[in-house]
VOPAGU-2260 file (C-alpha; in pm, 1 decimal, decimal comma):
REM VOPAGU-2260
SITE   aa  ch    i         X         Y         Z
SITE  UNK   A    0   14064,3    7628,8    3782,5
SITE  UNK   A    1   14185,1    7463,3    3468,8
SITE  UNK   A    2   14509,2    7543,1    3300,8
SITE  UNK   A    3   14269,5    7733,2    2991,2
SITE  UNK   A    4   14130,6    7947,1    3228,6
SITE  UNK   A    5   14463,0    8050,4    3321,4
SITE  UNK   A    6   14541,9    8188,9    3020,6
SITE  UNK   A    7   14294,1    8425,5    2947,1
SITE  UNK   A    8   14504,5    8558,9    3304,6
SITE  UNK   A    9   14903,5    8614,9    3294,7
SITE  UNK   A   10   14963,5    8735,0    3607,2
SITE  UNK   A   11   15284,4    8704,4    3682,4
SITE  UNK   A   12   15333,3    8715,2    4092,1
SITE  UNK   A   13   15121,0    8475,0    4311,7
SITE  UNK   A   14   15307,4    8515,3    4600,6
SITE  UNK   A   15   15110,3    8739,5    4850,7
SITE  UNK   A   16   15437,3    8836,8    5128,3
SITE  UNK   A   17   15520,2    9123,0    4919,0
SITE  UNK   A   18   15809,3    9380,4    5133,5
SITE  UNK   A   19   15679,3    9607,5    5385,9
SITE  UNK   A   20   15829,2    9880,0    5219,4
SITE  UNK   A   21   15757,2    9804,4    4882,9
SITE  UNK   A   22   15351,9    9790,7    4974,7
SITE  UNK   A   23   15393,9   10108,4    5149,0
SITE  UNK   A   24   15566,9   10294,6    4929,3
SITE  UNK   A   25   15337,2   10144,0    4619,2
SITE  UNK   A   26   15009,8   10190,4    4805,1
SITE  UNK   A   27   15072,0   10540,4    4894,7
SITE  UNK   A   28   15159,1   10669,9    4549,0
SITE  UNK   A   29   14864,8   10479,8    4410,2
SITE  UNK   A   30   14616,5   10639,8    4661,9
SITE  UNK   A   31   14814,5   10998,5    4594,1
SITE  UNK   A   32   14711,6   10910,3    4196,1
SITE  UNK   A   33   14339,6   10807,7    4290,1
SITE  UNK   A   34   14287,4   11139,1    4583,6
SITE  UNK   A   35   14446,8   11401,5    4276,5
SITE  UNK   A   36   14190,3   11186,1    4043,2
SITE  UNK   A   37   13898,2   11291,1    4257,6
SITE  UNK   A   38   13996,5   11630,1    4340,0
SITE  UNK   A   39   14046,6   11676,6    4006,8
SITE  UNK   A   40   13695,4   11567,2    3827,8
SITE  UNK   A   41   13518,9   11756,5    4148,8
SITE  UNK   A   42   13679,7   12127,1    4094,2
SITE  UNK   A   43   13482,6   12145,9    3740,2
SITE  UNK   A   44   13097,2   12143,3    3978,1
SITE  UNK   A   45   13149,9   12464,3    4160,7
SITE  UNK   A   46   13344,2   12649,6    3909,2
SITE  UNK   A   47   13122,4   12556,8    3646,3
SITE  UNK   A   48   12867,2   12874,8    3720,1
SITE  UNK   A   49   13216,4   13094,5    3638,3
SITE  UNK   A   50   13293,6   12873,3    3350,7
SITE  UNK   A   51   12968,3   12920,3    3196,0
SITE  UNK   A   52   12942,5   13274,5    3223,9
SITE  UNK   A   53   13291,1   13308,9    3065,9
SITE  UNK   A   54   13198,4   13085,0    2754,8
SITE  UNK   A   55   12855,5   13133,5    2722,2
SITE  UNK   A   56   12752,2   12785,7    2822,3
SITE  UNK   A   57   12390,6   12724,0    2865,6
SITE  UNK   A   58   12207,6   12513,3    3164,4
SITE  UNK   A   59   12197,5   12208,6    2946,8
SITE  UNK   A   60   12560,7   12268,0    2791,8
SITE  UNK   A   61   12702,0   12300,9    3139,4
SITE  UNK   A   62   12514,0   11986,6    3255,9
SITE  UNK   A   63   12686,1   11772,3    2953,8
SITE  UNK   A   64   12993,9   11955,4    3041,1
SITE  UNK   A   65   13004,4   11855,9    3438,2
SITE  UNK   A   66   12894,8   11513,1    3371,1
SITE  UNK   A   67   13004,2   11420,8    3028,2
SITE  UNK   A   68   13369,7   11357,8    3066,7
SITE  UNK   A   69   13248,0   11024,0    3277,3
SITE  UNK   A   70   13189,0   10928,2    2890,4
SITE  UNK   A   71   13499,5   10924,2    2833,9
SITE  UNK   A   72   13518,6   10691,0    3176,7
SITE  UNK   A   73   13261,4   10470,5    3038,3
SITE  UNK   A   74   13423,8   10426,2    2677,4
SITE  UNK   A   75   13768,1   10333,3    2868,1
SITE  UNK   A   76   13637,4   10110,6    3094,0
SITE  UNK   A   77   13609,3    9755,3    2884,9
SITE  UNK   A   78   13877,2    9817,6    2688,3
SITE  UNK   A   79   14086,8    9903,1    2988,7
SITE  UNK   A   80   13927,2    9569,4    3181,3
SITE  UNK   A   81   14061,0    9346,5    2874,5
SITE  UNK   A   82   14383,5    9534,8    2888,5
SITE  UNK   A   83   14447,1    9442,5    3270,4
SITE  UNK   A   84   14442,7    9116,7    3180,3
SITE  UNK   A   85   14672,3    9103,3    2892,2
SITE  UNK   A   86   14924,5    9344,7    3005,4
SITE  UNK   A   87   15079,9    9470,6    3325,2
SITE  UNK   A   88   14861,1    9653,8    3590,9
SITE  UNK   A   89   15095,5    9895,6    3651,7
SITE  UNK   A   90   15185,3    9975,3    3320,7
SITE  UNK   A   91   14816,6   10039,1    3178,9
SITE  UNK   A   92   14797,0   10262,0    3547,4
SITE  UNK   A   93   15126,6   10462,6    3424,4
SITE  UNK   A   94   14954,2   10568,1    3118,2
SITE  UNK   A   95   14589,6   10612,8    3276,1
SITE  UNK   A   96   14778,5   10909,9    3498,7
SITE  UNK   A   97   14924,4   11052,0    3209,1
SITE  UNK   A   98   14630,3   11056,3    2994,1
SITE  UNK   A   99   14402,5   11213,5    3286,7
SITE  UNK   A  100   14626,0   11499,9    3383,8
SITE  UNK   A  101   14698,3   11585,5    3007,3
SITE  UNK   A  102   14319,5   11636,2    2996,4
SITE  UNK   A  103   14314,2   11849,9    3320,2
SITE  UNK   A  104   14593,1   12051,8    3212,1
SITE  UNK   A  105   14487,0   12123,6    2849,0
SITE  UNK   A  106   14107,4   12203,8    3020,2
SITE  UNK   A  107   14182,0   12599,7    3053,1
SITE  UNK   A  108   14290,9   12641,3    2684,8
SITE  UNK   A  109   13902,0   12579,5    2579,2
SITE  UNK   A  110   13763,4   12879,9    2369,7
SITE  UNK   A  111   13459,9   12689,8    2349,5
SITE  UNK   A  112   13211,0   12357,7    2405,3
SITE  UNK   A  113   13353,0   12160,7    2123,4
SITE  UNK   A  114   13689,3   12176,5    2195,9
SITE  UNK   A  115   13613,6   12178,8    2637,2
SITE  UNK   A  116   13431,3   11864,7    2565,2
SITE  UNK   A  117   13702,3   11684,1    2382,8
SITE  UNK   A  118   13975,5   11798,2    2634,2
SITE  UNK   A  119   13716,5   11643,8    2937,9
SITE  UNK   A  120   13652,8   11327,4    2724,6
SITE  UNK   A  121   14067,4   11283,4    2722,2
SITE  UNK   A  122   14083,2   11362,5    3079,4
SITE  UNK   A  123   13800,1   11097,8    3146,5
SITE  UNK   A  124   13942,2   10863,3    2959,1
SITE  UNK   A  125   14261,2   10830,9    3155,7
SITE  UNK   A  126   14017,1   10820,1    3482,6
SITE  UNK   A  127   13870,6   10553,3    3341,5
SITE  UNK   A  128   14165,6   10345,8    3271,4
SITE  UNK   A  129   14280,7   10421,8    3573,2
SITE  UNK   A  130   13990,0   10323,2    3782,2
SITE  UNK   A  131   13973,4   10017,9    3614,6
SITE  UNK   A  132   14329,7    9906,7    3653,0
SITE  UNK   A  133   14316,7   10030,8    3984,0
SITE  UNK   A  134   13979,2    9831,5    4113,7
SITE  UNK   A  135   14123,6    9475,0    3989,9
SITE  UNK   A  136   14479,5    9576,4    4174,4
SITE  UNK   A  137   14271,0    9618,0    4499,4
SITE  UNK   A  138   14025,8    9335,8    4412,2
SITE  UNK   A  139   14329,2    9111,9    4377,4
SITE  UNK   A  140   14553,2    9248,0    4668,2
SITE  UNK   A  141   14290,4    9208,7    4910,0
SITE  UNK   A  142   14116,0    8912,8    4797,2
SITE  UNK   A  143   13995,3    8869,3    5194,5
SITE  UNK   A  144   13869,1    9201,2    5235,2
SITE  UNK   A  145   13778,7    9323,7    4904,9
SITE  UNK   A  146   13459,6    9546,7    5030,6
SITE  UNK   A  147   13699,3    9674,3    5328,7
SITE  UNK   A  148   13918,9    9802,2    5063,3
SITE  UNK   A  149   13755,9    9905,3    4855,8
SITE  UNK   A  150   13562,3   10116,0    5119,8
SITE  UNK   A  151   13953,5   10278,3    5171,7
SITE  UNK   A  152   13988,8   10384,6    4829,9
SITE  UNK   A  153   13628,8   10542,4    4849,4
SITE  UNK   A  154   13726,5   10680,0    5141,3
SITE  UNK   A  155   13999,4   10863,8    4981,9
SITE  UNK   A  156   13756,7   10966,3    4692,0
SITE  UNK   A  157   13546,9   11125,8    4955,7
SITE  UNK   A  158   13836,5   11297,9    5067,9
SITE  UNK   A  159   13901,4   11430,8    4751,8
SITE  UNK   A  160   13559,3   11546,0    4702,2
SITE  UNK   A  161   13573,0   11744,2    4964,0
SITE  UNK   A  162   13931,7   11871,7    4906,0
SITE  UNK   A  163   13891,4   11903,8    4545,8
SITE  UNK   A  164   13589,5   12199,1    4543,0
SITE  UNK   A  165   13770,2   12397,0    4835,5
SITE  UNK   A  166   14111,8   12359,9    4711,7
SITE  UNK   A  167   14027,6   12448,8    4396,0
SITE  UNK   A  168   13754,5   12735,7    4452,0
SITE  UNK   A  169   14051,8   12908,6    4710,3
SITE  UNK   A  170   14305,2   12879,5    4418,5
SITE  UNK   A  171   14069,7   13036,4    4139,7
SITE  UNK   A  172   13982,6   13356,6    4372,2
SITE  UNK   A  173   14363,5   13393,1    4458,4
SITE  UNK   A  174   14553,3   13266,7    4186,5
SITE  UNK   A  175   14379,2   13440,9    3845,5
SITE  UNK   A  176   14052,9   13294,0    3812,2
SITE  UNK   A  177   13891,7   12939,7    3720,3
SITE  UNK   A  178   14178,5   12832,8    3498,2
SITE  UNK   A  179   14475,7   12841,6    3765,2
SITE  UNK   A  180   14313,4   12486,2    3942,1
SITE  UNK   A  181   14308,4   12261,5    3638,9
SITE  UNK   A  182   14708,4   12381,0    3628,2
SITE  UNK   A  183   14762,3   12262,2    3931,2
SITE  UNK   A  184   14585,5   11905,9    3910,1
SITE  UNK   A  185   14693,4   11817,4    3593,7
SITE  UNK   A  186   15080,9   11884,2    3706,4
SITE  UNK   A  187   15037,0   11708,7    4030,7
SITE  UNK   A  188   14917,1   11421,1    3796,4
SITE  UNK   A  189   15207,3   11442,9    3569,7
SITE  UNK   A  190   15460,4   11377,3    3898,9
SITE  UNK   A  191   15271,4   11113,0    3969,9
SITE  UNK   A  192   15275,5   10917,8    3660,4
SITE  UNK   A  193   15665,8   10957,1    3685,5
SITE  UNK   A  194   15649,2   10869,4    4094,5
SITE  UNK   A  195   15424,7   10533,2    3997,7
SITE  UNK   A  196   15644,4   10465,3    3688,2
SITE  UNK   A  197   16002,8   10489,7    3901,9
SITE  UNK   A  198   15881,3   10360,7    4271,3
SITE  UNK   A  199   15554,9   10075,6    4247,2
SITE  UNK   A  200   15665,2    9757,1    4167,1
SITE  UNK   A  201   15431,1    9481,5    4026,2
SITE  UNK   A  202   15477,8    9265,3    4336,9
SITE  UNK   A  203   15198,5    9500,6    4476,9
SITE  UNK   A  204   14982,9    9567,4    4126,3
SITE  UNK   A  205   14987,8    9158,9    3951,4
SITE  UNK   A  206   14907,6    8994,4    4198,7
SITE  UNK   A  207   14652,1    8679,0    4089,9
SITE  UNK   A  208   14328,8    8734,8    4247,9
SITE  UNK   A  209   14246,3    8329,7    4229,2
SITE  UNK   A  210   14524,9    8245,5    4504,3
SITE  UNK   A  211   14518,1    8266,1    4847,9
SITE  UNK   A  212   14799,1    8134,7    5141,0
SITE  UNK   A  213   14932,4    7974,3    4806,5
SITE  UNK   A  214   14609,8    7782,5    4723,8
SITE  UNK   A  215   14385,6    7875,0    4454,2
SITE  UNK   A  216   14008,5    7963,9    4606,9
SITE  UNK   A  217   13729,2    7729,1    4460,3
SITE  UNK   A  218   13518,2    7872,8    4243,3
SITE  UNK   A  219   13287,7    7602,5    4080,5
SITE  UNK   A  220   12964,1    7803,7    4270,7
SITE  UNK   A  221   13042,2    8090,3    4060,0
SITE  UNK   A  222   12929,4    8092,9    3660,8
SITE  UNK   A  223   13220,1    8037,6    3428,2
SITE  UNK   A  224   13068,0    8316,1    3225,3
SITE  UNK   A  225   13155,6    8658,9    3337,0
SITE  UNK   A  226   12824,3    8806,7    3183,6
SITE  UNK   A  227   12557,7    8597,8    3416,0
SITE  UNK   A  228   12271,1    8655,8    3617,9
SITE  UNK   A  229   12412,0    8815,7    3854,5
SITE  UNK   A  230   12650,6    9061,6    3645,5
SITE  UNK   A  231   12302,7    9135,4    3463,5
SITE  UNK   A  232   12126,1    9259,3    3753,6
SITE  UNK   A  233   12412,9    9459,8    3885,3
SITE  UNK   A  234   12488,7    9626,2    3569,0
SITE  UNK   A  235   12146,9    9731,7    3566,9
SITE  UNK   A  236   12227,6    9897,4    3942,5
SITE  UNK   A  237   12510,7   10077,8    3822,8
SITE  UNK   A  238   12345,6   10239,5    3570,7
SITE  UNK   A  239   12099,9   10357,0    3791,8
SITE  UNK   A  240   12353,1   10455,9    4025,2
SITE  UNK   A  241   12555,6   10630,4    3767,1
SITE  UNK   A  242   12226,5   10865,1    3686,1
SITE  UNK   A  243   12146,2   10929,5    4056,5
SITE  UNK   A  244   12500,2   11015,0    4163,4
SITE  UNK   A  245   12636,7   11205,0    3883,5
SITE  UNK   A  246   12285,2   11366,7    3827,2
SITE  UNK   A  247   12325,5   11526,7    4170,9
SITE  UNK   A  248   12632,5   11585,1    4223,9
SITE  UNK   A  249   12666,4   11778,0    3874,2
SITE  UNK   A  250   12376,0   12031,7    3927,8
SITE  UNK   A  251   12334,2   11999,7    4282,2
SITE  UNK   A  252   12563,8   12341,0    4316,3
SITE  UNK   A  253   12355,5   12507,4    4041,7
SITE  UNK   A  254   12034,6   12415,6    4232,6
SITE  UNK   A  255   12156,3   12542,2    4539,1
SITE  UNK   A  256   12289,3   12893,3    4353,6
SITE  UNK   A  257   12034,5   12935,6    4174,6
SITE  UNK   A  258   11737,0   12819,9    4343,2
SITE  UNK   A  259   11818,9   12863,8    4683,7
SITE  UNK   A  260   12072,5   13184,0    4667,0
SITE  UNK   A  261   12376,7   13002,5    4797,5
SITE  UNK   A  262   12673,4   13217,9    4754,7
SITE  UNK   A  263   12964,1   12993,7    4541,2
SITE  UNK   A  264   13152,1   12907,5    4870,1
SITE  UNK   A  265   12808,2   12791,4    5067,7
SITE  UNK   A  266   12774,5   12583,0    4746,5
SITE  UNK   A  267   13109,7   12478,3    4744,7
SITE  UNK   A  268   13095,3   12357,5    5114,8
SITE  UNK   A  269   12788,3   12208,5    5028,2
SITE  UNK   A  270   12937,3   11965,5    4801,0
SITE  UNK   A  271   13226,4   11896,1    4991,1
SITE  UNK   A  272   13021,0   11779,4    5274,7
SITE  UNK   A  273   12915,9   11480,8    4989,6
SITE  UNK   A  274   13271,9   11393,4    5006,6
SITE  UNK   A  275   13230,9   11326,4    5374,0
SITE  UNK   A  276   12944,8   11099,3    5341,1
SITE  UNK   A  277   13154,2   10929,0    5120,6
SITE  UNK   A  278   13420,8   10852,6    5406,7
SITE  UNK   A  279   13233,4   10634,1    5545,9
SITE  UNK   A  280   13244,2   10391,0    5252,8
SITE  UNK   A  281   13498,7   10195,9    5510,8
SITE  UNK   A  282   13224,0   10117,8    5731,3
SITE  UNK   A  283   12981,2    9988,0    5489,2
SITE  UNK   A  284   13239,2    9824,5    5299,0
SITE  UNK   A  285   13349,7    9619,7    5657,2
SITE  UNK   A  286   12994,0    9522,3    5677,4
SITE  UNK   A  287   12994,7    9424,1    5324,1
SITE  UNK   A  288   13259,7    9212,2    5403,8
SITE  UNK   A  289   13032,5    9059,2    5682,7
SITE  UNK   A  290   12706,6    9038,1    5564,3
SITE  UNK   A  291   12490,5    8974,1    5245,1
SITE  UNK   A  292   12573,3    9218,0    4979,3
SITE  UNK   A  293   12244,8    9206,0    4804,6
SITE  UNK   A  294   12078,9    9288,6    5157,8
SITE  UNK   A  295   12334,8    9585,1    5172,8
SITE  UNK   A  296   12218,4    9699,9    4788,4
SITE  UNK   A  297   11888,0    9705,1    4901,8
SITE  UNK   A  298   11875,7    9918,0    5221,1
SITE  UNK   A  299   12102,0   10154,4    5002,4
SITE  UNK   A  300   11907,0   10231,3    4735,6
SITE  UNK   A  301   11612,4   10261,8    4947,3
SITE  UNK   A  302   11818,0   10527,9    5132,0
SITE  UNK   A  303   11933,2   10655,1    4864,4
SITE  UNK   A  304   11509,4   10755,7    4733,3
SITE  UNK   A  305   11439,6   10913,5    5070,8
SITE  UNK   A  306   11716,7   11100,1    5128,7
SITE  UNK   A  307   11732,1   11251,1    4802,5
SITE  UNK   A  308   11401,3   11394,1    4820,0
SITE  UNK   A  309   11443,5   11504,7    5140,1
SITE  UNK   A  310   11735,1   11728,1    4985,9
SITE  UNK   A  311   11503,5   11829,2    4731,1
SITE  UNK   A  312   11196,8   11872,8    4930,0
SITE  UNK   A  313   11281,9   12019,7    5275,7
SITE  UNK   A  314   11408,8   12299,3    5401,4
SITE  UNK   A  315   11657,5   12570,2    5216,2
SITE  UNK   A  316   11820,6   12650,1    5558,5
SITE  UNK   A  317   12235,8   12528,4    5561,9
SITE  UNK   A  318   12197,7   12298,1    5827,0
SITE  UNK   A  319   11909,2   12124,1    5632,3
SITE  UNK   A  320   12096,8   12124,3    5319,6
SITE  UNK   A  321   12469,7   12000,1    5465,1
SITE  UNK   A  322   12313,1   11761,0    5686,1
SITE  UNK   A  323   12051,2   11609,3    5437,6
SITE  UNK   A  324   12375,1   11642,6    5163,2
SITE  UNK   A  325   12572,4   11413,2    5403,8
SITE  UNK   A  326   12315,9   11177,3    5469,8
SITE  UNK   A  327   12279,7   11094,2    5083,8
SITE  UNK   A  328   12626,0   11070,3    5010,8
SITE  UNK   A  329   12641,3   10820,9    5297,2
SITE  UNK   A  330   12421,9   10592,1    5072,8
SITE  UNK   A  331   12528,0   10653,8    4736,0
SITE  UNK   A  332   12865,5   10777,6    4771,3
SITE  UNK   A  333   12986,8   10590,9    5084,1
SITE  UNK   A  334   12770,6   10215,6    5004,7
SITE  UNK   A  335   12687,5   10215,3    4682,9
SITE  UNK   A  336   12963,1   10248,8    4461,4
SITE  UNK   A  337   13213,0   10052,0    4720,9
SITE  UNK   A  338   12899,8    9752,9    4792,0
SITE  UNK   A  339   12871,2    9757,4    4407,1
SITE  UNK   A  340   13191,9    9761,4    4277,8
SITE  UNK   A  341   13288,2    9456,7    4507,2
SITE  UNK   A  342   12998,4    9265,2    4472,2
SITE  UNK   A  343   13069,6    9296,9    4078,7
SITE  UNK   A  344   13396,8    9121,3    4136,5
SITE  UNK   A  345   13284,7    8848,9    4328,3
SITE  UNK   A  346   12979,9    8763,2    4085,9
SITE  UNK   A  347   13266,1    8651,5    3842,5
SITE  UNK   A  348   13593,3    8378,9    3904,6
SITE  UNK   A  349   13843,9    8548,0    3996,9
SITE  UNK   A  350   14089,9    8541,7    3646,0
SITE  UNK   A  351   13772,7    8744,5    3533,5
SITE  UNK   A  352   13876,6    9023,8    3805,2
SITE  UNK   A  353   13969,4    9305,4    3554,0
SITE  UNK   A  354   13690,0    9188,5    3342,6
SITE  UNK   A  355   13437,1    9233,8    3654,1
SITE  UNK   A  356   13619,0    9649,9    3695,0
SITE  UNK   A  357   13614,1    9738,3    3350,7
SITE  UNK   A  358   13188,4    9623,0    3288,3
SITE  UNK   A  359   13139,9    9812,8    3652,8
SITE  UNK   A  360   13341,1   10147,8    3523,4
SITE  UNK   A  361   13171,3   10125,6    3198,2
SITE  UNK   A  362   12775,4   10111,0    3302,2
SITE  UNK   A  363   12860,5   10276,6    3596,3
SITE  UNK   A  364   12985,4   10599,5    3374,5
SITE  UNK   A  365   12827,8   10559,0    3062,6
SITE  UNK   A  366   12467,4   10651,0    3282,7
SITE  UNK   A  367   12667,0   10893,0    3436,9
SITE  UNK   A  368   12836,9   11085,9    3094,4
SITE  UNK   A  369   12434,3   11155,3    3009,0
SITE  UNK   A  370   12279,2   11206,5    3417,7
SITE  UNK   A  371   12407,1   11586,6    3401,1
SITE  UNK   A  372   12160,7   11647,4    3026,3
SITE  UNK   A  373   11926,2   11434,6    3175,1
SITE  UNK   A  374   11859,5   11625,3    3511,7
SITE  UNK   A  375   11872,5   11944,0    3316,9
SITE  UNK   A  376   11656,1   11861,4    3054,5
SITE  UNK   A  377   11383,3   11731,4    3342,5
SITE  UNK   A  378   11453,7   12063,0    3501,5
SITE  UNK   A  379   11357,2   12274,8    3238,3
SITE  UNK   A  380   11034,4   12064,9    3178,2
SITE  UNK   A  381   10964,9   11957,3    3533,6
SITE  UNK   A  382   11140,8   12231,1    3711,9
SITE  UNK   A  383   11398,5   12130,6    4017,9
SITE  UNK   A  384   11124,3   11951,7    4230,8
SITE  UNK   A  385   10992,2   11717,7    3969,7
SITE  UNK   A  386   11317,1   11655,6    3832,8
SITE  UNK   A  387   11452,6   11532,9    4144,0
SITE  UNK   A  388   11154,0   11301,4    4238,2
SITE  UNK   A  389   11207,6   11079,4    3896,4
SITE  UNK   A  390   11566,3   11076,8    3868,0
SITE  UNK   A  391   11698,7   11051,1    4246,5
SITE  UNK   A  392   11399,7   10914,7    4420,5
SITE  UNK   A  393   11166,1   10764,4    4178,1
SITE  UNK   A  394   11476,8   10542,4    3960,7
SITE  UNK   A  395   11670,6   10399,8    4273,5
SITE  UNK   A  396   11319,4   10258,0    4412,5
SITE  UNK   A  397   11292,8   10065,3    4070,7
SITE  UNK   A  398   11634,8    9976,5    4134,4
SITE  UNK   A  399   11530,2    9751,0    4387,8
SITE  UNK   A  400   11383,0    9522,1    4155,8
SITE  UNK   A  401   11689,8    9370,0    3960,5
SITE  UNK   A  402   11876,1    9408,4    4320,0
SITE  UNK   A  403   11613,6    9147,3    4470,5
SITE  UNK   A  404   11724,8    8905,1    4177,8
SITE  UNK   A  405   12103,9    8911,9    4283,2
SITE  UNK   A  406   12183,6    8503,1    4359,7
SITE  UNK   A  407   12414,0    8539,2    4670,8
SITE  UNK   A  408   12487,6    8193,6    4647,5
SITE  UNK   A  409   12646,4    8238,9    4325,8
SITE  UNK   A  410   12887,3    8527,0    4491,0
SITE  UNK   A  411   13218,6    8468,7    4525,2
SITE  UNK   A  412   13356,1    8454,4    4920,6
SITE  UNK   A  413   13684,9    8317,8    4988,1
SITE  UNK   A  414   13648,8    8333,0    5339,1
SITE  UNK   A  415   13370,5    8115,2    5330,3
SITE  UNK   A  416   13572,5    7857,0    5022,0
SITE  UNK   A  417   13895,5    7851,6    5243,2
């Protein structure tokens, strides 16, 4: 790595023996920030039958609604990947926290779909940033096990998926009504941002990503460019990824309320049991870790297609649903995004790394802000059925097609370079 290329990358510490105490204490503030992140985009699904009804929202306006703040994800995300590479890590986190939970709290004081959208745009915004930032910290901290990791930290979205819906359902039927959980996230947020401010100190967020056991990890395998091949094909996956995920997860409660009859905390448990499927994001990320990424891709978004319809297409009985619901988050939720999101990193050298987070946020969520219309608009033409065949079953099988083009022998692997 020449001295230009190090540049375009001022990150300050290189040295990887950071305190005990300092890692914990920084790690478990940042996974506090990124588990209040999830619970907090996740309350809006189930409550969004009550919302509706208060405001007058239609199918399609409640679709954009549930899924469109991820705009404001996708619209963060390249900014917020040049940013991490110009400024500190942990200050572009500080103000991602603030920004998010300023947006959750400000949520309740809608009167209407103009200004609800804006205040979810803010609020997705700030998730964005903070994803971003927070995907090149872990791509850079744990440069060894990058999958692994990252299969932690979607571990602890899963958790907050399934928190986030119960949590927050149980505090709008005590606490007066669909407004009281948005309160509560958006202040936890606001400690957090002055926790992670006070306590997290850049020994565990700057850490260069191009230097292991003090030697820098060779790279010449890799394109210099960060938009290659590779980063091509795998854009093209998280697009695809950010219709089928968000699609379902946005209207999957409405489908199973409306269609099916589910009462809101059947639906609510419904969707929570997605956030346990996503738990187990640290297994496929370990095998990640251990075996071909595009072969990983592949067998997931194959899963992905069948599982999907069988959600769609089987049974109406609970145990159908929650099981069949668990199953597909286990593909999309628990290997996709973590297989993805790593993979994305190593397809670039690694002073590239926030580079890599922010074009993976940004496709990722920019299919996503639009997968809510989308399914709704294919509902009303195609009806639930149809709709689900094309957008979760029909899209990820094309998917397969720019997966098979991934190079793996352009893929960064520094166990394999050291």
């Amino acid at each position: 790595m020449n001295s230009s290329q190090r540049t375009t990358a001022p990150q300050v510490p290189t040295a990887r023996r950071v305190p005990l105490a300092v890692s914990i204490t920084g790690w478990t503030l940042l996974v506090l920030s990124y588990l209040i992140n999830a619970m907090d985009r996740q309350v809006f699904y189930p409550l969004l039958p009550d919302i509706s009804a208060e405001l007058g929202f239609s199918l399609s306006q409640g679709g954009l609604l549930a899924t469109g703040f991820t705009l404001g994800i996708a619209l963060a995300g390249l900014p917020a990947g040049y940013l991490v590479e110009k400024l500190p890590r942990k200050t572009v986190l500080v103000i991602s926290v603030f920004f998010y939970s300023a947006g959750t709290l400000a949520t309740p004081l809608a009167s209407g779909f103009a200004d609800m959208a804006v205040y979810r745009l803010i609020a997705g915004a700030g998730e964005g940033m903070q994803a971003t930032a927070l995907y090149a910290v872990v791509g850079s901290f744990f440069v060894l096990r990058r999958s692994f990791a990252f299969g932690v930290l979607g571990a602890v979205f899963g958790t907050g998926v399934f928190l986030g819906p119960l949590v927050g359902t149980a505090i709008a039927q005590d606490f007066g009504g669909w407004h009281t959980p948005f309160l509560f996230y958006g202040i936890a947020g606001l400690v957090l941002t002055v926790l992670i401010g006070l306590l997290v100190r850049r020994g565990v967020t700057d850490l260069d990503a191009g230097v292991v056991r003090g030697a820098e990890i060779p790279t010449d395998h890799v394109p210099s460019s960060p938009f290659n091949r590779n980063t091509a094909m795998l854009c093209l996956a998280c697009i695809a990824g950010g219709l089928v995920f968000y699609g379902y997860l946005g209207l999957y409660p409405t489908y199973l309320r409306q269609q099916l009859h589910y009462t809101a905390s059947e639906a609510a448990l419904a969707t929570s049991v997605v956030g346990a499927g996503a738990a187990t994001s640290i297994l496929t990320g370990w095998l990640a870790d251990r075996f071909n990424p595009r072969t990983i891709l592949l067998i997931t978004y194959a899963g992905v297609a069948v599982s999907a319809w069988l959600v769609f297409n089987g049974s109406a009985s609970h145990a159908w649903q929650y099981t069949w619901s668990f199953v597909l988050a286990v593909f999309v939720a628990g290997s996709l995004f973590t297989t993805l999101n790593a993979t994305m990193q190593r397809a670039v050298r690694p002073h590239y790394v926030g580079r890599a987070a922010g074009m993976f946020v940004s496709f990722y969520y920019v299919a996503a802000a639009f997968s809510g219309l989308i399914f709704a608009s294919l509902v009303g033409s195609l009806g639930w059925h149809g709709a689900a065949l094309w957008q979760l079953t029909i899209l990820p099988l094309a998917t397969l097609i720019p997966l098979w083009f991934i190079d793996s022998r352009k893929l960064l692997d520094p166990r394999r370079d050291r």
